[in-house]
C-alpha positions in Angstrom: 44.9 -71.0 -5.7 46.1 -68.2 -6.9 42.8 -67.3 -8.8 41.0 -68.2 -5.9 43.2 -65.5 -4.0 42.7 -62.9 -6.6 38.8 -63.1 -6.7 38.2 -62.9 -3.2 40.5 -59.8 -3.7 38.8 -58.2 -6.2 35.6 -58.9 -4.4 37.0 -56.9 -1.2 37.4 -54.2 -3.8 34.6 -54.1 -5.1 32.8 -53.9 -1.4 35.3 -51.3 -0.6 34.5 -49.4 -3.4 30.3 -50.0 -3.0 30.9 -48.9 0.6 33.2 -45.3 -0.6 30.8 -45.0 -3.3 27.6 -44.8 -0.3 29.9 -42.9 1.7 30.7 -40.2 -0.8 26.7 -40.0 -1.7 25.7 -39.0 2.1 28.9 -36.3 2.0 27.2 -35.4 -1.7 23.8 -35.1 0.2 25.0 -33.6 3.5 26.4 -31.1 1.2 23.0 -30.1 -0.6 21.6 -29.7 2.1 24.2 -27.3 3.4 23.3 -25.3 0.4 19.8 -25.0 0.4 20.0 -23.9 4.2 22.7 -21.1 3.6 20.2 -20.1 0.5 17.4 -20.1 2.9 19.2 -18.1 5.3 20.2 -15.7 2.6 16.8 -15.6 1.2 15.6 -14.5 5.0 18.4 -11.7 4.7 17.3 -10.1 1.8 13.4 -10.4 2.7 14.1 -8.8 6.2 15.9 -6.0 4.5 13.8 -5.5 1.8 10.9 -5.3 4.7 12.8 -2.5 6.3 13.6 -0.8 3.1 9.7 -0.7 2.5 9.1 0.3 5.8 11.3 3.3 5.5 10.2 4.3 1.9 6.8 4.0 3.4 7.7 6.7 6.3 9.4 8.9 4.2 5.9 9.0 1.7 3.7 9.4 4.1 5.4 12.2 6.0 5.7 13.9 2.6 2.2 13.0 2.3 1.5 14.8 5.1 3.5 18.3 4.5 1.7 18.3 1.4 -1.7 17.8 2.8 -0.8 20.9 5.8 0.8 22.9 2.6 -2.8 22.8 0.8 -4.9 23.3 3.6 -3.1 25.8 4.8 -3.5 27.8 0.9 -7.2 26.9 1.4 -7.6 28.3 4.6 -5.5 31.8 3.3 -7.0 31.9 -0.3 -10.6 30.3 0.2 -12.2 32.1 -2.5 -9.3 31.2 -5.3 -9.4 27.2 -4.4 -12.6 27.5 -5.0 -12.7 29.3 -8.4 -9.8 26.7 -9.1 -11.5 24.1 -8.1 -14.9 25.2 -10.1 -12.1 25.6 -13.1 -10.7 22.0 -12.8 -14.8 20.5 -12.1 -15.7 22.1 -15.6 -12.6 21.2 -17.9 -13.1 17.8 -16.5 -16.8 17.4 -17.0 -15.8 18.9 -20.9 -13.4 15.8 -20.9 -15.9 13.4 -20.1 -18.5 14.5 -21.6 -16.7 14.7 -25.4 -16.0 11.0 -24.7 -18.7 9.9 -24.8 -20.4 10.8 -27.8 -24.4 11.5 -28.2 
């Protein structure tokens, strides 16, 4: 009897330890997916900053942009006869480039 008694132990183990063993996979899973949601919220983080980061990089260019745009047409307007003899200057020495390139 005593065998008897000690297999139907060992079989409660056994379930025991089937039923720990399923229970420790959902805490495994449960887990995982903990992770990958703080990594997606994370991930959101640094996109949204990186958004405003481009945003404000792009402000900052484009004003300079800008100044730089008034700055010139304001030296046009002033000196209209020298931007164009500059411009005449820079139109040749380009053509020169382009036109020992290619070859005849």
């Amino acid at each position: 009897m005593s065998k008897t008694i000690d297999i139907d132990t060992l079989r409660d183990d056994v379930a025991q330890l089937r039923d720990d063993i399923k229970s420790l996979m959902g805490t495994v899973a449960a887990l995982g997916h903990d992770v990958a949601g703080v990594a997606g919220t994370r991930t959101h983080r640094l996109v949204d900053d990186l958004e405003k980061r481009a945003a404000k990089g792009y402000e900052r260019v484009s004003d300079e942009a800008s100044r730089y745009a008034n700055v010139v047409e304001k030296q046009i307007a002033e000196h209209p006869v020298g931007t164009a003899a500059i411009a005449l200057a820079i139109g040749l020495i380009i053509s020169r480039l382009l036109d020992r390139s290619h070859p005849r």
